[in-house]
N, C-alpha and C positions, 0 to 999 in steps of 0.2 A: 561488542560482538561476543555470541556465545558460546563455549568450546568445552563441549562435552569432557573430556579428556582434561582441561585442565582444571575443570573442580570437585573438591570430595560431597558426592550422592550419598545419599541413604535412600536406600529405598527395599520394597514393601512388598511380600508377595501377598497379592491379593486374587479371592476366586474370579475367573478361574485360574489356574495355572499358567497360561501363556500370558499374563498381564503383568506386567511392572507399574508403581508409582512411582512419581518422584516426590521425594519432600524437600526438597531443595527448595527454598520460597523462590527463586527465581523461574522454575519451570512449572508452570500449568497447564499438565498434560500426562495424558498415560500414554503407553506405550505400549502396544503388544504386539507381541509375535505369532507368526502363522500366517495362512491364505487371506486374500478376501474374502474367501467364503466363510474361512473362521470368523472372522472379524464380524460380519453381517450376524451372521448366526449369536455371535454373542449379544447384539444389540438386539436381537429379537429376543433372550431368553430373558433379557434385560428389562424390557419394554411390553412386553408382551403384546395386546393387539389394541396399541395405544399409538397414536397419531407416527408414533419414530417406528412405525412400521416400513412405513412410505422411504426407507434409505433406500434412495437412487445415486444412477452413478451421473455426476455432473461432467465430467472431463476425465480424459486419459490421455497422457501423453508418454513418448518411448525415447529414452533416450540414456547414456552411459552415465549416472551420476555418483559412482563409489568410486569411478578412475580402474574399472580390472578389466578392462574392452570389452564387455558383456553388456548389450543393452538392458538396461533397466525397466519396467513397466509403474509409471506414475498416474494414481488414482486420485481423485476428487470427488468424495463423496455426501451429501447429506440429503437430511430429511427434509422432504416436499411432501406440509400438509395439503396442498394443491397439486396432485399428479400433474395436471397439464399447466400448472405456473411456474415465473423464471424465479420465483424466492425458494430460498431453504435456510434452514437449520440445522446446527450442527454439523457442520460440515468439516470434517477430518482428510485429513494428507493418507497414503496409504505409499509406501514404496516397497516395492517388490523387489527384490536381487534376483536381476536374471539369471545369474552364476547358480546359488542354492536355491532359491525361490522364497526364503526366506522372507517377512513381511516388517515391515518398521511401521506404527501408526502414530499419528502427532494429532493431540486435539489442540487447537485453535483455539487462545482466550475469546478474541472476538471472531465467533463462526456461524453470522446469521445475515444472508443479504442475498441481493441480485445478481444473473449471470457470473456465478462462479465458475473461475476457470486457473488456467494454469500455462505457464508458459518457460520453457527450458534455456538454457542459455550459460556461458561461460560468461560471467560476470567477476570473478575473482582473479580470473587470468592464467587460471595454471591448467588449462585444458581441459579442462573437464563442467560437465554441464551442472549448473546450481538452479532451483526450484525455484518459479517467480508463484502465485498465489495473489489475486485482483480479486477483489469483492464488492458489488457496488452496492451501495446503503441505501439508494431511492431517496426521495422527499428534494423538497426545492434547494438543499445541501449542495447537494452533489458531489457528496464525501465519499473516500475512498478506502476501502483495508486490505491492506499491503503487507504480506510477508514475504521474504528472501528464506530459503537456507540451502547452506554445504552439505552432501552426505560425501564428501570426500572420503575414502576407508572408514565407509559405514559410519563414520563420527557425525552426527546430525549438530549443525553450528545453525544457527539463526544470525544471519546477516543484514536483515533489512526488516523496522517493525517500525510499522506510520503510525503509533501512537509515540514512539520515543520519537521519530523525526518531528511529528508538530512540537512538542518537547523543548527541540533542540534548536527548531526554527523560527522564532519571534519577531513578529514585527510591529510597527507603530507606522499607523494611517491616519493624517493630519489634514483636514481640510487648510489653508493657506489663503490671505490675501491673491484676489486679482486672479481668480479662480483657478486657482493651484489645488492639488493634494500632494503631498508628500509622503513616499512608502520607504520609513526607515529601518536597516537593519543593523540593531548596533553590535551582534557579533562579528561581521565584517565589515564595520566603520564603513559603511553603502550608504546613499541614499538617492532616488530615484523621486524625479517630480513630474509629475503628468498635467498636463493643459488640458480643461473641463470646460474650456469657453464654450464648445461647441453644443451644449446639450439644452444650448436657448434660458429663453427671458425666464419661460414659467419655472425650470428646473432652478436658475440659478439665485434667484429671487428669495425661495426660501432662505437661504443662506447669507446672500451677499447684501450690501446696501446699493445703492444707485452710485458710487465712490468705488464700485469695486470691493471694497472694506467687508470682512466677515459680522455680523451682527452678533454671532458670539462662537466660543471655541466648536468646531464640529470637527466628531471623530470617527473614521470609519474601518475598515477589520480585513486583514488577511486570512480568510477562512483556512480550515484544515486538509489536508491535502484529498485533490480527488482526482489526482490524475499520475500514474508511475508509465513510462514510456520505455520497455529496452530501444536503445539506439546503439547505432552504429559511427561511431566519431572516427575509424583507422579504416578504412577498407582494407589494410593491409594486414589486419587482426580477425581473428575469428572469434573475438572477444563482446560485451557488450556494456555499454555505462546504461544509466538510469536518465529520464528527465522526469523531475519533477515536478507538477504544476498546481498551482494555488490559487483561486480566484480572490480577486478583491475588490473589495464593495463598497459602497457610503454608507452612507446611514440606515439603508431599509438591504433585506435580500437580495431585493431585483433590482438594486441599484448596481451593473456590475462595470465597474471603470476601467478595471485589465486583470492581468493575469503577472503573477511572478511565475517563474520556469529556471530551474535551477536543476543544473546539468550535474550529477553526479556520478564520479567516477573511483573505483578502489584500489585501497591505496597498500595495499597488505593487510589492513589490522581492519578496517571500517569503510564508508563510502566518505568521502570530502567533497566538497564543493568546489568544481571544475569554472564556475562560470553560475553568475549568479543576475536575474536579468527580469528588467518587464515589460510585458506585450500588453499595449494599447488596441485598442477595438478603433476598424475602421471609422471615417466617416462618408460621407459625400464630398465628392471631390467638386471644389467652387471655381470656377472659372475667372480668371483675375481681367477678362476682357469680355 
C-alpha cells in the first residue's frame, strides 16, 4: 500500500502553476489543483482541437472521503473519441473538497476502457468512504482495472491495483488423469480439483485415451482478474470486503471450466485473503431413475 506521507517526493513545478509531478518512479501521475473546470480547460489548451477534446464526464459520485463530515464531490472523467460510445481514454479521478472546494486529480497508469465508473465505500474500516474505480477492457478476456484509494486527511493512498493482485495471485491448471483439472495455488498450499466428465465423448477425447489416461500433459490458465465485487460479510458493519473473481479455462478461451472468487478482506496495512474458493458451472441435472 501506498502512503503519501510516508515517502520522500520530489517533485516539479510544471506549466501551468496549479500542476504538480511526481518523480517518485512509483507514482505515475500528476496531480493538480483547482475546479473541474480548471482541470478541463487545461486539457483543452493542451490538446487543442484534437480528439481529447471530447473529455466527458463518466461518473460522479458524493460522498465524505477526507473523514472532515463534509461531503466530497467524486469525478470520472475521460476522452470519448465516440460522443455516443461506452469507450474512453484517459480517464482521470478528480476529488473535489467539499469543505474548500479544492481539487485533487490522479491520472490512472492504465486509463483506457469500458463503462467507467466508480463506486464509494468504507473498505478500510475506519469510517470513512475509500474510492473504488472498475474499468472494463472488452474483448473475449473479460479483463478488469481496478483501483482502490484512501483520501483520508487529503493523503491520497492507493489500496487496491489489479495488475499488482494478478502479481500476487498465481496459479497452476493441470488437466489430470480420469478427467480431472487441477487449480493450484501454492502461495496458500490450496488445491482444488474439478470433474470435466460431464462435457462428453467429443470434448474429452481430445485429451483423454479410451482408459481414461491423459495422451499427453495438458495445461490450462487462470486468467487475470475481471471481476472486483464490494460485499458486505458483517451486516452489523457499515464496512465493505472485496470479492475477487477470475475465470478459468482449458486450453482454448472459450473453454471456460469455473471460476476462482477470492473474498478479500483489510487488514490495516493491505487486503488478505479471507477465503479463497472455486465455482463450477452448472450442468443438467440426470435423473438416476
Amino acid at each position: 500500500m501506498s502512503n503519501f506521507n510516508s515517502q520522500k517526493l520530489t517533485v516539479k513545478l510544471i506549466p501551468p502553476a496549479t500542476s504538480f509531478e511526481s518523480t517518485h518512479p512509483q507514482y505515475r501521475q500528476i496531480i493538480y489543483y483547482g475546479t473541474p473546470r480548471q482541470y478541463l480547460e487545461q486539457l483543452y489548451q493542451k490538446y487543442g482541437n484534437t480528439p481529447f477534446r471530447n473529455i466527458t464526464l463518466l461518473d460522479m459520485k458524493q460522498g465524505d472521503v477526507n473523514g472532515d463530515g463534509t461531503i466530497d464531490n467524486i469525478y470520472l472523467y475521460g476522452n470519448k473519441p465516440e460522443e455516443t460510445g461506452i469507450f474512453a481514454d484517459q480517464i482521470t479521478l478528480v476529488i473535489e473538497d467539499g469543505h474548500s472546494n479544492k481539487t485533487t486529480t490522479v491520472s490512472l497508469q492504465y486509463n483506457a476502457g469500458y463503462n467507467a465508473r466508480l463506486f464509494l465505500g468504507d473498505f478500510s474500516k475506519d469510517n470513512v468512504s475509500d474510492i473504488l474505480i472498475s474499468i472494463d477492457t472488452g474483448g473475449s478476456g473479460g479483463y478488469g482495472i481496478f483501483y482502490m484509494f484512501s483520501f483520508k486527511d487529503n493523503n491520497l493512498r492507493e489500496m487496491f491495483n489489479a495488475e499488482k493482485y494478478n502479481n500476487d495471485y498465481k496459479f497452476n491448471v493441470n488437466y489430470e488423469d480420469f478427467y480431472k483439472v487441477s487449480v493450484g495455488n501454492p502461495q496458500f498450499n490450496v488445491l482444488f480439483t474439478i470433474d470435466i466428465s460431464y462435457k462428453g465423448n467429443e470434448y474429452l477425447s481430445q485429451y483423454y485415451n479410451e482408459n481414461s489416461k491423459l495422451k499427453q500433459p495438458i495445461k490450462g490458465e487462470v486468467l487475470a482478474l475481471g471481476a472486483l465485487y464490494p460485499i458486505v460479510t458483517n451486516e452489523r458493519s457499515n464496512s465493505y470486503d472485496l470479492l475477487a473473481v477470475q475465470r478459468i479455462i482449458g486450453s482454448t478461451n472459450s473453454d471456460t471450466i469455473g471460476y476462482v472468487e477470492n473474498l478479500l478482506t483489510w487488514d490495516g496495512t493491505g487486503f488478505r485473503s479471507s477465503r479463497l474458493s472455486v465455482a463450477i458451472l452448472g450442468t443438467n441435472l440426470i435423473t438416476l431413475y
